[in-house]
C-alpha positions as CSV (number, residue, x, y, z in Angstrom):
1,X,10.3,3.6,-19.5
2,X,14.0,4.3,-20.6
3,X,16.1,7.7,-19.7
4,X,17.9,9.7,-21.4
5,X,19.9,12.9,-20.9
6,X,19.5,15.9,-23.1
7,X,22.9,17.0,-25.0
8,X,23.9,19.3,-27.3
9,X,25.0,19.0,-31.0
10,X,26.4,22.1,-32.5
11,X,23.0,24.6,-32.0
12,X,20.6,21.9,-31.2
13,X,19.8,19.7,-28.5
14,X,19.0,16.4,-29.0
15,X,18.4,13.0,-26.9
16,X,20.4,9.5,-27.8
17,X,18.1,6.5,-27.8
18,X,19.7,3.2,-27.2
19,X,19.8,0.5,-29.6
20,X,17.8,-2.1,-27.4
21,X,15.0,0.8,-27.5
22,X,14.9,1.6,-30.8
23,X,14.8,-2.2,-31.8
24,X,12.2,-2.8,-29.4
25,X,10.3,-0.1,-31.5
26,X,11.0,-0.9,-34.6
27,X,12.5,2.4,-34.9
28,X,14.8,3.4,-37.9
29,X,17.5,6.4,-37.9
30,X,15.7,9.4,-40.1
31,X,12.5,8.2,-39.6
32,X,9.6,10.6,-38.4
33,X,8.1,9.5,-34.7
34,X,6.1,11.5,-32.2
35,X,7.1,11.7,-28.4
36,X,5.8,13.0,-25.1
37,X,8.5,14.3,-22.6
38,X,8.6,14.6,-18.9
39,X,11.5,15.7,-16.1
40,X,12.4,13.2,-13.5
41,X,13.0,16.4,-11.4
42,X,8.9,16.1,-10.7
43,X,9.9,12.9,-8.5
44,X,13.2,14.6,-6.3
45,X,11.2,17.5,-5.4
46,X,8.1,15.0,-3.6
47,X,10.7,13.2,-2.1
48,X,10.7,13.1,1.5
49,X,7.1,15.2,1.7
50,X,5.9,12.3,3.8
51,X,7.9,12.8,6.7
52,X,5.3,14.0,8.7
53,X,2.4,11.5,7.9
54,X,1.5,9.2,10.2
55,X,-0.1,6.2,8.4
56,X,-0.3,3.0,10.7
57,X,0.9,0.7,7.4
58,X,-0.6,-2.6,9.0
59,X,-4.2,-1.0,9.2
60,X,-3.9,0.0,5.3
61,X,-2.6,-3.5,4.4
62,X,-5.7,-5.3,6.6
63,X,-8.1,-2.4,4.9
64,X,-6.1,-3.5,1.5
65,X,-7.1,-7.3,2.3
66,X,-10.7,-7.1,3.6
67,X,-11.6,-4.8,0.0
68,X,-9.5,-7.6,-2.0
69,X,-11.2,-10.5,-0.3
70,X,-10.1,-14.0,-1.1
71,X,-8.6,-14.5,-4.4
């Protein structure tokens, strides 16, 4: 999913989508589209909440394989 950072334009704010993206889309400049936003802040604050786990990571990955089974 691209990024883009929200800037300002006389009394609005409004977001720049790139070329590739709106190509990709089939987007045209003026047309009407409908969007869903979200903050990558959500991710910095989790970061680093796992400090204090202690998951033994080769137990999950042998767990991960016997559920799997052979492919």
């Amino acid at each position: 999913m691209p990024t883009t950072k929200i800037r300002k334009s006389g009394n609005s704010n409004v977001i720049v989508l790139p070329p590739e993206y709106m190509e990709s889309k089939n987007l045209k400049t003026g047309q009407t589209i409908q969007y869903e936003v979200s903050s990558k802040d959500g991710l910095q604050k989790l970061w680093g909440m796992g400090k204090g786990l202690k998951i033994d990571t080769q137990k999950v990955k042998n767990d991960l394989r016997k559920e799997w089974g052979d492919w």
